[in-house]
VMD Tcl script that draws the C-alpha trace (Angstrom):
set ca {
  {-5.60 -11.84 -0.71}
  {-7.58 -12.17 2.87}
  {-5.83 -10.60 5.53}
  {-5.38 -13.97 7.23}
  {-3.16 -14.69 4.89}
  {-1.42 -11.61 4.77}
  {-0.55 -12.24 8.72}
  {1.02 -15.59 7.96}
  {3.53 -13.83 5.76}
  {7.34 -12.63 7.32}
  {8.06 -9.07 7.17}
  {10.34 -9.71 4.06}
  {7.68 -10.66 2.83}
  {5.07 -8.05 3.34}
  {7.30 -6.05 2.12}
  {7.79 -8.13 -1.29}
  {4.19 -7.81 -1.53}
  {3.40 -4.22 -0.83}
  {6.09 -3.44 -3.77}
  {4.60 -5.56 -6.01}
  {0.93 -4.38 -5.07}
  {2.03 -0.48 -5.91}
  {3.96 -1.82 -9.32}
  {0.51 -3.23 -10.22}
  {-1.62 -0.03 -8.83}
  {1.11 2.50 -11.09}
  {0.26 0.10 -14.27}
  {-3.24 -0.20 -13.48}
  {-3.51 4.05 -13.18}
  {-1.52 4.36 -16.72}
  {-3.62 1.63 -18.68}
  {-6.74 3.63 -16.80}
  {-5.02 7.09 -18.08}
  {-4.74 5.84 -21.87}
  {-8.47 4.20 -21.45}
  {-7.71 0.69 -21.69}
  {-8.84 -0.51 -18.26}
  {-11.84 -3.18 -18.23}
  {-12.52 -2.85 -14.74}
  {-11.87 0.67 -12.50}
  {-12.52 -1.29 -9.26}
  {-9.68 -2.81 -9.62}
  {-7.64 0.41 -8.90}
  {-9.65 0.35 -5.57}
  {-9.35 -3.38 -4.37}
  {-5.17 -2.98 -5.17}
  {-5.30 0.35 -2.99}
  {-7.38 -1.72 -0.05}
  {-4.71 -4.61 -0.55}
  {-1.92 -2.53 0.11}
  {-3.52 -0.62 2.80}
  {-3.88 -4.03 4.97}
  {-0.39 -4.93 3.97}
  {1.09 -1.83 5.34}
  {-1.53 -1.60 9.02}
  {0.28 -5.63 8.92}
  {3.67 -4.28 9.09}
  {3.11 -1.61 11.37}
  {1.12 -3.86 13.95}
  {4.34 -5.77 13.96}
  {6.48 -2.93 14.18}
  {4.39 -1.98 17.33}
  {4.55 -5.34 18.66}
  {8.37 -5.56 18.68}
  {8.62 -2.09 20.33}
  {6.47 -3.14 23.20}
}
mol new
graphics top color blue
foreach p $ca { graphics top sphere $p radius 0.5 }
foreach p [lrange $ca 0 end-1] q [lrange $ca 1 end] { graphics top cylinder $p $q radius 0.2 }
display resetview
C-alpha cells in the first residue's frame, strides 16, 4: 500500500490495518520458521508497511496535540 493511501485512511482505520499487517507478519515468520516461505522479502515489505502505518498515526496524534 503507498503511503498516500495510507493518509487517506481514519485512525480506526489505521489501526484495522496495522493489526491486520502484524497478523500477516506473525504467519509469515511461522511459515518462514517451518521453511515453507516462497519469498523472505516479504517479511521485510510487511515490517516497512506497518512501520508507515504506525509514523501515520503518530503524526496525527501530534497534530491533534498541537
Amino acid at each position: 500500500m503507498k503511503t498516500k493511501e495510507l493518509h487517506q485512511l481514519t485512525v480506526d482505520e489505521l489501526n484495522t490495518k496495522i493489526k491486520e499487517l502484524t497478523e500477516e507478519l506473525f504467519n509469515l515468520r511461522f511459515r518462514h520458521a517451518i521453511g515453507q516461505l516462497e519469498n523472505p522479502a516479504s517479511l521485510k515489505n510487511i515490517k516497512k508497511e506497518i512501520a508507515k502505518a504506525k509514523t501515520i498515526l503518530r503524526e496525527r496524534e501530534l497534530e491533534a496535540k498541537a
